[in-house]
C-alpha positions as CSV (number, residue, x, y, z in Angstrom):
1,X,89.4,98.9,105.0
2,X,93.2,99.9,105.8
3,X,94.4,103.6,104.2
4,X,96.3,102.3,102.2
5,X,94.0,99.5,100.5
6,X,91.5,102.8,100.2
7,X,94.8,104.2,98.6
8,X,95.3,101.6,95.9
9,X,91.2,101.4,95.0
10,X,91.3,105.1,94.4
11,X,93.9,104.8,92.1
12,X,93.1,102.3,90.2
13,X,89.5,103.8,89.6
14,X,91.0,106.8,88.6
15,X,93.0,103.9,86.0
16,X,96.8,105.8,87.2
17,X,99.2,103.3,87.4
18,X,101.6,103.4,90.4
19,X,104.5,104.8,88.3
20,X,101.4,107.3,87.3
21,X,100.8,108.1,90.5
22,X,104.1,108.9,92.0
23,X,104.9,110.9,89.5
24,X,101.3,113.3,90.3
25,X,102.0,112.8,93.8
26,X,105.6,113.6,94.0
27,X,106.9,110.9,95.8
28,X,108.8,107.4,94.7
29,X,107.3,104.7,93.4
30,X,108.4,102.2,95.9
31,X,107.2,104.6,98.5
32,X,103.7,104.6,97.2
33,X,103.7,100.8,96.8
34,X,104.8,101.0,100.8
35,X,101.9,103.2,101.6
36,X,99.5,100.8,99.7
37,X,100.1,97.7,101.3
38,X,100.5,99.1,104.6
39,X,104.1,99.5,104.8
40,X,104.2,103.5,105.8
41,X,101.7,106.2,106.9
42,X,101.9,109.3,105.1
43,X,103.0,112.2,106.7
44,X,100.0,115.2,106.7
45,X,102.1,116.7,103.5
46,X,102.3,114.0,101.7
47,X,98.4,112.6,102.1
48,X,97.5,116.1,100.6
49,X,99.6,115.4,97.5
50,X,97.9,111.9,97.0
51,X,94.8,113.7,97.4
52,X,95.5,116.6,95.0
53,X,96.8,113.4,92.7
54,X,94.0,111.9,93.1
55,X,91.6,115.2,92.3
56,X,90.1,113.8,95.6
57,X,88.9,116.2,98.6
58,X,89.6,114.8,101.8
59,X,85.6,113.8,102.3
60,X,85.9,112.0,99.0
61,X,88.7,109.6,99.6
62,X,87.2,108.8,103.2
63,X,83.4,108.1,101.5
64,X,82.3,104.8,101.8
65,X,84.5,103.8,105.1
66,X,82.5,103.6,108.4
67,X,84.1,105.9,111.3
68,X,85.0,103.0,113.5
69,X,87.5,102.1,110.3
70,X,89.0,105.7,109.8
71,X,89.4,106.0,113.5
72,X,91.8,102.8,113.7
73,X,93.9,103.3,110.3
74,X,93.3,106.5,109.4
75,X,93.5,109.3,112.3
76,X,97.2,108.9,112.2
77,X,97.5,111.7,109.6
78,X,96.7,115.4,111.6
79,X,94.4,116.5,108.6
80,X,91.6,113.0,109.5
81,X,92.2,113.4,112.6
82,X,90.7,117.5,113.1
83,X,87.9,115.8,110.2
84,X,87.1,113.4,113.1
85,X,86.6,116.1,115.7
86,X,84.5,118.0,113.5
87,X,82.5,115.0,112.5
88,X,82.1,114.8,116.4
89,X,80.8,117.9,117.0
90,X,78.6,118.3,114.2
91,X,77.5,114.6,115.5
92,X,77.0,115.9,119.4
93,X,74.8,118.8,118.0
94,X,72.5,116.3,115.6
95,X,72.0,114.3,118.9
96,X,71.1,116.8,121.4
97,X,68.5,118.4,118.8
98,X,67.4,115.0,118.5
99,X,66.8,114.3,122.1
100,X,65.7,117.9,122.4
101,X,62.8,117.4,120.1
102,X,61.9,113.8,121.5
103,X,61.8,116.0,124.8
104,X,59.3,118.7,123.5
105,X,57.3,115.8,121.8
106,X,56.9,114.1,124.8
107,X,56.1,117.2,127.0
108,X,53.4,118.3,124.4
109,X,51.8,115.0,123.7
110,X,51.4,114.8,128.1
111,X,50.1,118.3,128.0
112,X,47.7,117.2,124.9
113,X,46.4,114.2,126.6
114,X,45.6,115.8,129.9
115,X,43.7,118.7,128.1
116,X,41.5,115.8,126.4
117,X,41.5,113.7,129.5
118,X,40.6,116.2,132.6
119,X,38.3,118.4,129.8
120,X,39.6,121.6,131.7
121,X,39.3,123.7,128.1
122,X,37.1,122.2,126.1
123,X,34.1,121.5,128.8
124,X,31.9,118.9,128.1
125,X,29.1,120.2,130.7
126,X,26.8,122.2,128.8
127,X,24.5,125.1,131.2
128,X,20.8,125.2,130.2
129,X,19.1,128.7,131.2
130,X,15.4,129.5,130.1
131,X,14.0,133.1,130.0
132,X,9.9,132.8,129.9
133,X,9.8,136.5,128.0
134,X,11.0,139.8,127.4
135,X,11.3,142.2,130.7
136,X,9.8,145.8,129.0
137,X,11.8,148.8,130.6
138,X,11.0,150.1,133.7
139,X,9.3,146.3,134.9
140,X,11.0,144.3,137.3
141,X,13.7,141.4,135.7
142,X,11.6,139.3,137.1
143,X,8.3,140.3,136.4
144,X,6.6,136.8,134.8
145,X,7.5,135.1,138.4
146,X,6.6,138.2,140.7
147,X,4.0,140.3,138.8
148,X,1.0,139.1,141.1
149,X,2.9,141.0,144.1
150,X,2.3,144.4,142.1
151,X,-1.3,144.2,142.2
152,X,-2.9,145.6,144.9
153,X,-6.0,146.6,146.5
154,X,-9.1,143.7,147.7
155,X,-12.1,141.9,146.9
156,X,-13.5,142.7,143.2
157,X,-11.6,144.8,141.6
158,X,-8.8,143.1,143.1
159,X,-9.5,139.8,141.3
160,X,-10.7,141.6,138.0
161,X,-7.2,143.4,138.1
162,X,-5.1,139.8,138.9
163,X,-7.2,138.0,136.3
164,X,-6.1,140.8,133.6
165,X,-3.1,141.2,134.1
166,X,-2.4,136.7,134.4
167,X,-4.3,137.6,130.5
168,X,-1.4,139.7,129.7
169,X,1.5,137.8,131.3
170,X,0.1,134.5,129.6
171,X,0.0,136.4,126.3
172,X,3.4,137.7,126.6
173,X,4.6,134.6,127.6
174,X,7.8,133.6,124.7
175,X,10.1,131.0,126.3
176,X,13.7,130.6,124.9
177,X,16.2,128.4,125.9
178,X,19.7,129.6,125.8
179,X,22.8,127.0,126.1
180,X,25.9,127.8,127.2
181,X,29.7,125.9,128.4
182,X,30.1,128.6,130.8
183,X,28.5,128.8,134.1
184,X,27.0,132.1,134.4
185,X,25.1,131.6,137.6
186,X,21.6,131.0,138.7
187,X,20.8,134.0,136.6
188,X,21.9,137.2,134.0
189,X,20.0,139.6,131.8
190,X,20.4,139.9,128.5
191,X,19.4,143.0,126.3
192,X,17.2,142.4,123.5
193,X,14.8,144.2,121.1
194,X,11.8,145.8,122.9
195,X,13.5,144.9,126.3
196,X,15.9,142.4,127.9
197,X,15.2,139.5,129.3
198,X,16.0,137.0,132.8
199,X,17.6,133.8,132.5
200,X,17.1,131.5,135.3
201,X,19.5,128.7,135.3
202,X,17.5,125.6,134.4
203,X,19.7,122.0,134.3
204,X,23.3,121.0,133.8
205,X,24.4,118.2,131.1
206,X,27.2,116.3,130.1
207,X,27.7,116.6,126.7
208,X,30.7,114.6,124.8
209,X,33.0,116.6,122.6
210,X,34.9,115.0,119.9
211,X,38.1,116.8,120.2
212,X,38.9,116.2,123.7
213,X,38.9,112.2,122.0
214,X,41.0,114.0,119.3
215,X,43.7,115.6,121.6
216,X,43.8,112.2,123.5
217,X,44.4,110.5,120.5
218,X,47.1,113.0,119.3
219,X,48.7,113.0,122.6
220,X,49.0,109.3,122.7
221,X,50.7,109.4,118.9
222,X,53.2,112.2,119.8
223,X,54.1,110.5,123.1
224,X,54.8,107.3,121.1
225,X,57.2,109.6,119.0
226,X,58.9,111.1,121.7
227,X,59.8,107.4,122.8
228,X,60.9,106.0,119.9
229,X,62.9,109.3,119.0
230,X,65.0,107.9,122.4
231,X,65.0,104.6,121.3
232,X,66.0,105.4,118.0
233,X,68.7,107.8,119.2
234,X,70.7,105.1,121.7
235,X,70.6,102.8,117.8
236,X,72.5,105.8,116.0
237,X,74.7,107.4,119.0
238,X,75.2,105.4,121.3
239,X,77.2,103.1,119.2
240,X,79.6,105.5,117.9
C-alpha cells in the first residue's frame, strides 16, 4: 500500500470528503488529491496536519501496513523515518533477549541432562553398614568382634569366663542396618541411648532414582526449546 492510497482510505473511513479534508488540513484541494494518487509527498509539516485532520497519531495511520511497505513509500517524510529507527531498535533489543533466553535454555537444559545422566548429585549407589549392638561406655567400639581377646587367664576358669561372657554378647546382640548415599568409610560411630554403636561397612548397591530420569527428561524438553527459539528467531528477524 502507497502513502497516499493509506491517505485516501483514512479519509474516507473517517467519511471527510476531499474538499472536507483540505479544509482540516490546511492545504488545497487539488494538492490533497495529488498526495492521494501519488502525485506529491508531503513535506514533514504538512503529514502532521493530515494527521491532526485525521485525529490519527502517527502509529495509527501506519497500522495495518507491513514495514517492508512503509520503508519503500513512506520513510520519505523525516517523522516515519526516526518511527523506523525506533521500531529498529526496540526490534534489535526483542531479538537479542530472544536469543539470550534460547542461550540460557539451552545451557540449562545441557547442565540438566548431565546432572541426570552422570548421577554426580543425586547418587544412585546406596552404602549398606550394619552395627551388631550397642558399644556401653568405657568398652571397646568394637567389642562384639574382639571381646574374646579381653578374657584372660587358662584352663577352667578360662573357659567358664569365655562361655559367659559369648552368653552375654549373644544376649546383647541387636543388629541394625543403617543405609546411606554417602560413603562414610569402612566404618563410624554413632551415639545412641545407653551407648553408641560401630558400623562396619557391609555392601554397596545401585539403586535407580526417578529424578535423575526426570532431569533427563526436562533437559531434553528445554534443549528442544532453546532450538526452536533459534529457529523461530531467523522466521521473525532475519527477514526484516
Amino acid at each position: 500500500m502507497t502513502l497516499g492510497e493509506q491517505l485516501k482510505k483514512l479519509r474516507q473511513d473517517k467519511g471527510l470528503s476531499q474538499p472536507e479534508m483540505s479544509e482540516l488540513a490546511g492545504i488545497e484541494q487539488s494538492y490533497l488529491s495529488k498526495l492521494e494518487n501519488n502525485k506529491s509527498i508531503p513535506s514533514n509539516e504538512i503529514f502532521r496536519s493530515l494527521l491532526k485532520a485525521l485525529t490519527l497519531t502517527l502509529e495509527e495511520f501506519l497500522a495495518g501496513i507491513d514495514k517492508t511497505s512503509i520503508r519503500q513509500s513512506f520513510c520519505q517524510i523525516p517523522d516515519i523515518e526516526y518511527w523506523l529507527k525506533q521500531q529498529d531498535k526496540v526490534s534489535l533489543v526483542t531479538q537479542r533477549n530472544y536469543l539470550y533466553c534460547s542461550s540460557l535454555l539451552i545451557v540449562i537444559a545441557v547442565t540438566l541432562f548431565y546432572m541426570g545422566a552422570s548421577k554426580q548429585v543425586f547418587s544412585e549407589v546406596r552404602y549398606q553398614y550394619e552395627s551388631r549392638g550397642v558399644v556401653l561406655a568405657g568398652e571397646p567400639k568394637d567389642i562384639f568382634s574382639s571381646w574374646s581377646r579381653l578374657i584372660s587367664g587358662i584352663g577352667a576358669e578360662h573357659r567358664t569366663a569365655m562361655q559367659t561372657k559369648a552368653k552375654e554378647m549373644a544376649l546383647r546382640h541387636d543388629s541394625e542396618i543403617f543405609l546411606t548415599d554417602e560413603n562414610l568409610g569402612a566404618q563410624f560411630v554413632m551415639d545412641v541411648v545407653g551407648g553408641s554403636r560401630l558400623f562396619t561397612f557391609d555392601k554397596a548397591e545401585t539403586v535407580p532414582r526417578t529424578i535423575n530420569a526426570w532431569l533427563q527428561v526436562i533437559g531434553v524438553l528445554l534443549f528442544s526449546i532453546g532450538i526452536m527459539g533459534f529457529l523461530i528467531e531467523r522466521r521473525l528477524y532475519r527477514s526484516i
